[in-house]
C-alpha angles and dihedrals in degrees: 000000000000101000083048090057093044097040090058088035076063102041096049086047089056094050092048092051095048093056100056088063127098107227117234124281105247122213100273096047092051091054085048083055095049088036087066095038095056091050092050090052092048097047086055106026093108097049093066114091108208095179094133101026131155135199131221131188112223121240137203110291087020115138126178091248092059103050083054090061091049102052097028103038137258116318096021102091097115088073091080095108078080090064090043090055091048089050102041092120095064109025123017101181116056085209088062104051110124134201109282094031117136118228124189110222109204115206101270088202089047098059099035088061098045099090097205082056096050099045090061100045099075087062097044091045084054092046092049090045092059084051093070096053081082094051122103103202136119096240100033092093093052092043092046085056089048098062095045089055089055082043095056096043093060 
């Protein structure tokens, strides 16, 4: 009786589990994915001053939200849809950047205090933040909020 009880305790664990996890992106969502992303950057791509600009080459363990972090201080990682915009042209989702790629970093500070700029971010924050209600992953929830958050703030 006890190995029967065990053996469905298991079982329902596994299925819970399972649940919880976002199934992988095939192929055809995840061009759907780029697909939006890639509107959203060209629709903006000409806001973005990059005057000042640096460039950085992704390593092992980076995320975008790291290297925000990095180049526009502690706590501001989920800006990192500015360096996605700045580095459409190599990379358009931030979950698919590799090692040795080359990201452009546009000044955060720059483009908060040019009017024209910031006008424009809340829109694009909200836009990349629909984006990610086609996302399955784990963290795509958390980081949509995020950016709505960033939206709401300009």
């Amino acid at each position: 009786m006890k190995k029967i009880v065990l053996l469905l305790v298991s079982i329902l664990l596994l299925l819970v589990s399972c649940s919880s996890t976002p199934e992988p992106t095939s192929p055809q969502e995840q061009e759907q994915v780029n697909q939006a992303f890639e509107e959203v950057y060209h629709h903006f791509e000409q806001m973005l001053i990059l005057e000042g600009a640096q460039t950085y080459k992704v390593r092992s363990g980076d995320t975008l939200s790291k290297i925000a972090n990095k180049f526009y201080g502690k706590g501001n990682g989920y800006y990192f849809p500015l360096i996605m915009l700045a580095s459409s042209e190599t990379v358009l989702d931030p979950d698919t950047i590799v090692p040795g790629m080359v990201l452009t970093v546009p000044d955060l500070q720059k483009n908060l205090n040019d009017t024209s700029v910031h006008g424009n971010l809340k829109t694009f924050f909200t836009e990349i933040a629909d984006v990610y209600k086609n996302k399955r992953t784990e963290a795509a929830p958390t980081i949509r909020k995020e950016l709505l958050k960033i939206a709401d703030s300009l």
